[in-house]
C-alpha positions in Angstrom: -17.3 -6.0 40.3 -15.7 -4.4 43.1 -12.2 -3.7 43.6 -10.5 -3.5 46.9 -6.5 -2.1 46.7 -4.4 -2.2 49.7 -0.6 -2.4 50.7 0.0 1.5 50.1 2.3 3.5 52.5 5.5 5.3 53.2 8.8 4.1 51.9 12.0 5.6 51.1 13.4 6.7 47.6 15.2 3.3 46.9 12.8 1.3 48.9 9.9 -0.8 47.7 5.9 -1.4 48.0 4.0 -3.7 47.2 0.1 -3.3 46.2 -2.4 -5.7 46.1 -6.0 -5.5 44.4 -8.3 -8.1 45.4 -11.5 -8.4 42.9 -14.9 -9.7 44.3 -18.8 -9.7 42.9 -19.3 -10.9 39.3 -15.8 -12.4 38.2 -14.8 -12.4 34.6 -12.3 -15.3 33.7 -11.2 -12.7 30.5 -10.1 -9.2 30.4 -7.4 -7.3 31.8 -6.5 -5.8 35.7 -3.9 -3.0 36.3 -3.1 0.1 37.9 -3.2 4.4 37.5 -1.9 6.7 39.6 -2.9 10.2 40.6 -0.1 12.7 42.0 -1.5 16.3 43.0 -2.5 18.5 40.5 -1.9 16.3 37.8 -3.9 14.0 35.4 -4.5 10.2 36.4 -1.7 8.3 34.8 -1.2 4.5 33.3 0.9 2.7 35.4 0.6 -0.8 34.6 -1.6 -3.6 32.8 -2.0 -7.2 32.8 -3.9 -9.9 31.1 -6.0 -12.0 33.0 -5.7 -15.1 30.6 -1.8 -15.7 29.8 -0.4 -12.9 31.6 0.9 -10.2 29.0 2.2 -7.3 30.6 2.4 -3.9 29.4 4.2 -0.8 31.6 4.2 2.8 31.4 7.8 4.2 30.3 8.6 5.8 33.9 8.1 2.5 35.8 9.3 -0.2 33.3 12.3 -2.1 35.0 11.3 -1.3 38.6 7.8 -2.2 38.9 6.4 -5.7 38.3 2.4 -6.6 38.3 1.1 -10.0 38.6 -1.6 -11.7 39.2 -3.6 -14.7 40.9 -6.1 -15.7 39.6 -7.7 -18.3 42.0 -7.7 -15.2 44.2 -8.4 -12.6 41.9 -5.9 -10.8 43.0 -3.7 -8.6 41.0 0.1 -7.4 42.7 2.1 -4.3 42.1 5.7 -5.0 43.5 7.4 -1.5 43.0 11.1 -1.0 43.7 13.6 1.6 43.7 10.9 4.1 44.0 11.3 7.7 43.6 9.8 10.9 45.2 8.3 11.2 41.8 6.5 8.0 42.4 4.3 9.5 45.3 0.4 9.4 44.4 -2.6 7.7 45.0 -2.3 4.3 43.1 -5.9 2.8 41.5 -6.9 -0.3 40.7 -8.5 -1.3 37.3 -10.0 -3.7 35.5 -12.0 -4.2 32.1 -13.8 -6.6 30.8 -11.8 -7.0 27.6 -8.0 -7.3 27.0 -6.3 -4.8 24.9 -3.3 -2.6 26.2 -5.3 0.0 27.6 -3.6 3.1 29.0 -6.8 5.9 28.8 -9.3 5.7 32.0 -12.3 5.6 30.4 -10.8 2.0 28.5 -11.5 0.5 32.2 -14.8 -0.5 33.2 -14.1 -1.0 37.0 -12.5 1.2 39.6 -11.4 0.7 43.3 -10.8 3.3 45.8 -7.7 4.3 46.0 -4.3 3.7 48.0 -1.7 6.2 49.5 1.7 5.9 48.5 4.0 8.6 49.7 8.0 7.9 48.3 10.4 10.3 50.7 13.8 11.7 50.0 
């Protein structure tokens, strides 16, 4: 499975992004798809999970109300719509996924990693 993110950038602290995470090579029908992040000298961090099948949702305390994921499934797609970001959102944002659902917010519960997408929140 491969994971290709996009959509990253610059945007002002109010402002909003959107991500998007297409997945292509073996396609599971099951499982889960989400995002971490990675600011500068700190630890990877859960951002935000969804279930392939049904669609629950599960978000990390510092984004819950202002960031959204979703997904397509036809496309294999998964979103990110942030809003009102903050400087404090700036990082690289990850896509995951795993071959099994359960709310998941440790890397190593993610079987599948992309590459990585810049976003940069200013002041």
């Amino acid at each position: 499975v491969q994971l290709q993110a996009s959509g990253g950038g610059l945007a002002q602290a109010g402002g909003s992004l959107r991500l998007s995470c297409a997945a292509s090579g073996r396609t599971f029908s099951s499982g889960a798809m989400g995002w971490f992040r990675q600011a500068p000298g700190k630890e990877r961090e859960f951002v935000a999970v969804i279930r392939r099948s049904g669609g629950t949702t599960y978000y990390a305390d510092s984004v819950r109300g202002r960031f959204t994921i979703s997904r397509d499934n036809a496309k294999n797609t998964v979103y990110l719509q942030m809003n009102s970001l903050k400087p404090e959102d700036t990082a690289v944002y990850y896509c995951v996924a795993s071959e099994v659902w359960r709310i998941a917010t440790i890397p190593d519960d993610y079987d599948y990693w992309g590459q990585g997408t810049q976003v940069t929140v200013s002041s």
